[in-house]
C-alpha positions as semicolon CSV with decimal commas, in nm:
position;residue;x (nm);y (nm);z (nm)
1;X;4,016;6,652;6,947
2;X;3,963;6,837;7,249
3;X;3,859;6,569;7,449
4;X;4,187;6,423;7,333
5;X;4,432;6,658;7,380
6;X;4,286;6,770;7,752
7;X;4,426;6,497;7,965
8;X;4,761;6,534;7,765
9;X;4,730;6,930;7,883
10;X;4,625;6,803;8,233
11;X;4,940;6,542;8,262
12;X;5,156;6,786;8,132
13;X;5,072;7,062;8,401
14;X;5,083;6,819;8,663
15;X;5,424;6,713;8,560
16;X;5,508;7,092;8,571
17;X;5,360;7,141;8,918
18;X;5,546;6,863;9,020
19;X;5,914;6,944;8,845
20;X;5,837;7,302;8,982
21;X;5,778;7,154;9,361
22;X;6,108;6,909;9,366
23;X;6,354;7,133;9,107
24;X;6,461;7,461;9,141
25;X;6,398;7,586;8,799
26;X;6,493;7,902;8,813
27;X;6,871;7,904;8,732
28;X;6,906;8,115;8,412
29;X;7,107;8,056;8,141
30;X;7,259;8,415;8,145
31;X;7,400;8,372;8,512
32;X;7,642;8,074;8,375
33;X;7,722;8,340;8,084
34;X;7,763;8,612;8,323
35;X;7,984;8,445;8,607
36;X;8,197;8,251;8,293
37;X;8,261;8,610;8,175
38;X;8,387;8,727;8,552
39;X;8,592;8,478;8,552
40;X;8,786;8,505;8,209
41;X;8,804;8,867;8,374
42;X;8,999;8,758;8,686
43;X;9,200;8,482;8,493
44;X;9,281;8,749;8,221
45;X;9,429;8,997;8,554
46;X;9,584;8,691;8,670
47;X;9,774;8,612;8,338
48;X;9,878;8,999;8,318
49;X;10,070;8,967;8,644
50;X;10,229;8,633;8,504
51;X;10,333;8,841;8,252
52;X;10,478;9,140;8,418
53;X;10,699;8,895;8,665
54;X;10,829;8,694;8,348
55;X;10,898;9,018;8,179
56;X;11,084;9,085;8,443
57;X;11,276;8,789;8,492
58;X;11,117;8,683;8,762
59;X;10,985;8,329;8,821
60;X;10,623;8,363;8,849
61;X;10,546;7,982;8,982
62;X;10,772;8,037;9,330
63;X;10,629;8,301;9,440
64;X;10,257;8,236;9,332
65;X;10,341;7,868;9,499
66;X;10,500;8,080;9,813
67;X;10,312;8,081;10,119
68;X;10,214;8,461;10,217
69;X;10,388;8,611;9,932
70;X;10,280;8,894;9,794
71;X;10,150;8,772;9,446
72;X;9,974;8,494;9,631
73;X;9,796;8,784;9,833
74;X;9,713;8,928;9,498
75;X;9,595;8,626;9,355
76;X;9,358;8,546;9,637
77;X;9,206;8,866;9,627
78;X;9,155;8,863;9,284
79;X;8,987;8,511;9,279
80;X;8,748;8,639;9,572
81;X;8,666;8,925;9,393
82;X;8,592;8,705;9,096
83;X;8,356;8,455;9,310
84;X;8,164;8,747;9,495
85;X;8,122;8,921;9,150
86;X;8,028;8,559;8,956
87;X;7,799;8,537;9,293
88;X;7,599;8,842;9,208
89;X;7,526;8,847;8,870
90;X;7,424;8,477;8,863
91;X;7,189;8,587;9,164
92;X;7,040;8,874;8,995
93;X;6,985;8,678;8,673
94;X;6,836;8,394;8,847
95;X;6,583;8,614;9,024
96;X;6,473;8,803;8,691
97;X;6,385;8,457;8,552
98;X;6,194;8,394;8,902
99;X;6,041;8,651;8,831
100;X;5,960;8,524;8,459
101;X;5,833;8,189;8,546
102;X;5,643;8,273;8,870
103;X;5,863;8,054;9,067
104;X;5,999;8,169;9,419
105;X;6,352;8,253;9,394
106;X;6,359;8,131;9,811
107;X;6,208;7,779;9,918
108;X;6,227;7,507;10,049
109;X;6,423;7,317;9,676
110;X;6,625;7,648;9,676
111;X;6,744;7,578;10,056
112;X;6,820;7,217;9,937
113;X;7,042;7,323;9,640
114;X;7,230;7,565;9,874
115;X;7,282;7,300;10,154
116;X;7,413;7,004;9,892
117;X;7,648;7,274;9,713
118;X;7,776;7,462;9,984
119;X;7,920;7,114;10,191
120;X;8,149;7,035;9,932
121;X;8,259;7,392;9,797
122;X;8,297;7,435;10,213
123;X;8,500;7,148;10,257
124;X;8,683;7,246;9,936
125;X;8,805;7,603;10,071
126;X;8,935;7,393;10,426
127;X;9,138;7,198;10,194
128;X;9,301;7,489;10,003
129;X;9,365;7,678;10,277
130;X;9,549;7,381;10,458
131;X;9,717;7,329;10,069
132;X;9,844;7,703;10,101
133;X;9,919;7,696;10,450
134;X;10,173;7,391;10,355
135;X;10,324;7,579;10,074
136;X;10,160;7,319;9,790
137;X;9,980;7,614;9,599
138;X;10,037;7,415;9,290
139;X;9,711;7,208;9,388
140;X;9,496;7,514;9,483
141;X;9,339;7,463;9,094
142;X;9,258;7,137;9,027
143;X;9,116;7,110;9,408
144;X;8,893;7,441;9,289
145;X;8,780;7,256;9,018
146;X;8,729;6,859;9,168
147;X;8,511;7,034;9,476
148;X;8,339;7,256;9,266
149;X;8,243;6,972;8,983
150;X;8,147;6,741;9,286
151;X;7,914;7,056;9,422
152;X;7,760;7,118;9,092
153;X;7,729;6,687;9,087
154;X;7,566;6,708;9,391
155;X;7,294;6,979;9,371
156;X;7,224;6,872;8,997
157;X;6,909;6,635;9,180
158;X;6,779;6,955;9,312
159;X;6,768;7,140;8,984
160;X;6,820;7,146;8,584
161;X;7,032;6,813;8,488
162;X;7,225;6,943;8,317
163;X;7,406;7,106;8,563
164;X;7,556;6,812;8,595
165;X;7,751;6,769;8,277
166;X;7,892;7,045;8,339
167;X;8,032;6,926;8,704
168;X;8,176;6,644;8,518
169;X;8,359;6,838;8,288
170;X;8,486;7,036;8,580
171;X;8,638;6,638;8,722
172;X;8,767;6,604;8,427
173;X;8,967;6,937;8,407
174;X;9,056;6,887;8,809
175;X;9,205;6,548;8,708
176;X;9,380;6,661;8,427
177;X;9,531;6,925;8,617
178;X;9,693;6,728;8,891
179;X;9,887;6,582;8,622
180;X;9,979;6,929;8,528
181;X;10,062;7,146;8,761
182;X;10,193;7,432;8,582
183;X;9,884;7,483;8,362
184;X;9,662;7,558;8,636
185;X;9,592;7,930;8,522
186;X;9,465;7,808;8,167
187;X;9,237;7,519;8,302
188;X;9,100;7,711;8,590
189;X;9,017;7,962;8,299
190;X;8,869;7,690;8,091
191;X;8,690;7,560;8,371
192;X;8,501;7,860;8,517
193;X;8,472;8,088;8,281
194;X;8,507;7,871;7,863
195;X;8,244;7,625;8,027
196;X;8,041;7,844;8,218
197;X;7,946;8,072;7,921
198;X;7,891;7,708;7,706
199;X;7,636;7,590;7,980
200;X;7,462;7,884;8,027
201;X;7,426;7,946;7,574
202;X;7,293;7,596;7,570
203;X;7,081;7,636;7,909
204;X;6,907;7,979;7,749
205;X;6,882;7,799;7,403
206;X;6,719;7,492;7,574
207;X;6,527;7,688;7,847
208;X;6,473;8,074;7,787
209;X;6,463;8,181;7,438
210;X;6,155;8,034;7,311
211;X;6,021;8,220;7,642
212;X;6,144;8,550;7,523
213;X;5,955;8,527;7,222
């Protein structure tokens, strides 16, 4: 039996060493948890000023759709304070697992994932500013969720693919949205922070918890 079962051990390391050398592994299931919670957070602050302005009669569309208003200064600010925060804790959960699995949280697959992410999320933020700038804010979410599916779509050869799926369901959502405009709040919502915390449950299922044990 042991004869046996010692090239199936041998292939099967190989095929690690070899998944570990062209994948960056490392992405933990806790940092999609983490930056989906950070970003019901900033969608929940959003909807409270939605609120307020209705509340007070005021039409909360024109002046988040208003170039340089002030809720549109608020809104900004509070969605890159939501990014930077999503940022960090999916970078400190991703270099406990590191850690874990013995895998370098900085390499040359790491450098690759960064590069094929950060062209389209870069091109992305060009194209909302210039949305902004020509007082179409109405479009800022679904073209926050079509860049950022077609990032996630993009890096997904450079690391779990699953990651994937999940930049799919953020086209979908994008698509959807240009269709509805006035939802934008509740999809964004759905789309960075409901599917987020999905992917990274099934990602710690699939991934970490038998490695916890």
């Amino acid at each position: 039996m042991e004869t046996e079962q010692s090239p199936i051990a041998s292939i099967h390391n190989i095929r690690q060493m070899m998944e570990r050398s062209s994948r960056f592994i490392s992405l933990s299931g806790l940092s999609g948890i983490g930056a989906g919670i950070c970003a019901l957070l900033g969608a929940a602050y959003a909807w409270q000023l939605k609120n307020g302005l209705e509340e007070a009669g005021i039409d909360y569309r024109s002046l988040a759709f208003a170039t340089g208003s002030d809720l549109q200064k608020q809104l900004l600010a509070a969605g890159a304070c939501t990014f930077i925060a999503a940022l960090c804790v999916a970078v400190f959960f991703t270099y406990l697992r590191s850690k874990k699995t013995g895998v370098a949280i900085w390499g040359t697959t790491a450098r690759r994932l960064l590069w094929n992410t950060s062209v389209p999320l870069a091109i992305g933020g060009i194209v909302v500013y210039r949305l902004l700038d020509l007082g179409l804010g109405g479009l800022v979410a679904p073209c926050c969720l079509l860049f950022y599916g077609l990032a996630l779509i993009n890096g997904s050869k450079y690391t779990v693919g699953e990651i994937k799926w999940l930049g799919y369901c953020q086209l979908v959502l994008g698509v959807i949205n240009l269709w509805m405009i006035g939802h934008g709040l509740i999809l964004w919502a759905i789309g960075f922070g409901v599917l987020h915390i999905v992917y990274g449950i099934a990602m710690w299922l699939k991934y970490e918890r038998n490695n916890n044990n």
